[in-house]
Structure formats: C-alpha cells, structure tokens
N, C-alpha and C positions, 0 to 999 in steps of 0.2 A: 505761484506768482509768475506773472509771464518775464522778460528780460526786458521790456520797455518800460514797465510798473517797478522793478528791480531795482534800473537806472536812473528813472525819476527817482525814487526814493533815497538814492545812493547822492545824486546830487543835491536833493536839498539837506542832507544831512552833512555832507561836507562844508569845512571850512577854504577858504581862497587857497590856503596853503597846501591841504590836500587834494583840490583840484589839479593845481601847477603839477606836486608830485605825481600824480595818475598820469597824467598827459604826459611829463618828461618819460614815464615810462612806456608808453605805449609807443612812443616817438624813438625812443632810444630803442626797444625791442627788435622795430622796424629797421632803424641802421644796422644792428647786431644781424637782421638776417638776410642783408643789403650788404654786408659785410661777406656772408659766406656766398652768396651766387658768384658765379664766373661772372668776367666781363663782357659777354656776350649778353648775358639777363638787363643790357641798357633800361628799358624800360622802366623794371623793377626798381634797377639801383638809383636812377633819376625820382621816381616815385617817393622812395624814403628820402633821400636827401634834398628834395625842395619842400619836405612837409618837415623835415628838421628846421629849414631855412628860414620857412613862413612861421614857423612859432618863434625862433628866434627874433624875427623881425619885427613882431608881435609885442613883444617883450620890448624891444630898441623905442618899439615908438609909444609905447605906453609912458616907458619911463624918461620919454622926452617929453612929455605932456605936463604942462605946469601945473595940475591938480592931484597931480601923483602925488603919493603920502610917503613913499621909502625917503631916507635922506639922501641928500644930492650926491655924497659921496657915491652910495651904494648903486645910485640909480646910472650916474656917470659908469660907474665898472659893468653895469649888464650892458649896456649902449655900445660901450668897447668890448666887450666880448659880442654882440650882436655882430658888430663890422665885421670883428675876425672869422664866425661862424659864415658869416657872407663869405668874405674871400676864400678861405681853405672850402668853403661847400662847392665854389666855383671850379677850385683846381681840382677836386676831385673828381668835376663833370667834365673836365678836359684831359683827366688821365694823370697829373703831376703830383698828386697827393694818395693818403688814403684816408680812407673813413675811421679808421681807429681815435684820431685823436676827436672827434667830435662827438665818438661813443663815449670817450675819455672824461671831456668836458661835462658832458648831457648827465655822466654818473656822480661826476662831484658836484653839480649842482642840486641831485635829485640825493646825496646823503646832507646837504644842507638845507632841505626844504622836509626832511624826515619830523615828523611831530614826534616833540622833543616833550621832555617831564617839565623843566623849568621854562621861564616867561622867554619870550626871544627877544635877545639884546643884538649891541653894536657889534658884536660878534660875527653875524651875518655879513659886515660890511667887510669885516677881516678875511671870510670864506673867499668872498669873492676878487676881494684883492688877491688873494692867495692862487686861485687859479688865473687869473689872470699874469702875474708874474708867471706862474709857470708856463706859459704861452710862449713868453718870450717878447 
C-alpha cells in the first residue's frame, strides 16, 4: 500500500478527536526539534513556531464561531489559551521567551485529547481550565 493510500485510509478512519491528536503531535514534535537547533537555525525555528501558531489560531476561531458544539465554557478557555499561544509564540520570535512552555501546553492538551475507554464528559472543560490557570 503506497503512503497516500495509507493516509487516505488513515483519515477516513479517524475520528475529529484523533485527527486534533496526530496534528498536535506532529506540531509539537516540530517545536521539540525547533527546541534543540541553535539560534542561528532562524528559519527552522520560525518554521515550527508559526505552524504551532496557525493551528492555534485555527482552533481560537473555530471556537469563536457560533455553530461550534463544545460548551461555551470550554470553547472561551481554548480562545484564551489561543491569545496566549499568539503572545509567548511572538516573544519567542523576538528572543524574550523559550519554546518549552508551548511544548508544555501542546503536551497537555494532546494527553486530554488521548482516546479514552469511557464517554467524554465536563471533564474536558476542567483540563483545560486547569492548564490554563497554570499559565498564569
């Protein structure tokens, strides 16, 4: 089976949830080895982190869309973690941050989006309040 027969197959087999999960990973892998280049590798390290930024952003304006199904709660805490991914993705393209905590974030969203044995509940809502508070 070729890898475009693979990936078709792979995608219609997924559900939305395990979509988001693959993406956060592939996205997050990307920072992790945007993480390790010197600061000289600009390119590179710009490369991962405006493709962190743009799924971030992705996500802010999905769940500012009045037809979105998550609850308002839940949808408000990714919006504000969207902002915050904006700003700290910013400082890091200007040198005053690093990229660790948006590996940080990218990992706790991607063990809350992990397919789980039981149904997904209000729980979700509390994940992400939860890193949210830890943000600060």
């Amino acid at each position: 089976m070729s890898l475009q027969a693979y990936q078709k197959t792979a995608q219609r087999s997924e559900d939305p949830r395990q979509t988001e999960y693959r993406l956060f990973g592939q996205v997050t892998r990307a920072l992790m080895e945007a993480d390790q280049l010197d600061k000289s590798e600009v390119a590179r390290r710009m490369d991962a982190l405006d493709w962190n930024r743009r799924l971030w952003s992705v996500l802010g304006t999905d769940c500012a869309l009045p037809g979105n199904g998550l609850p308002e709660t839940l949808r408000a805490q990714i919006i504000s973690l969207s902002i915050w991914v904006n700003r700290h993705t910013s400082s890091v393209m200007r040198g005053q941050e690093e990229i660790g905590p948006l590996i940080d974030v990218n990992r706790l969203i991607m063990q809350g989006l992990m397919p789980r044995q039981e149904t997904p509940s209000a729980s979700d809502a509390a994940f992400v309040g939860t890193v949210r508070a830890s943000l600060g």
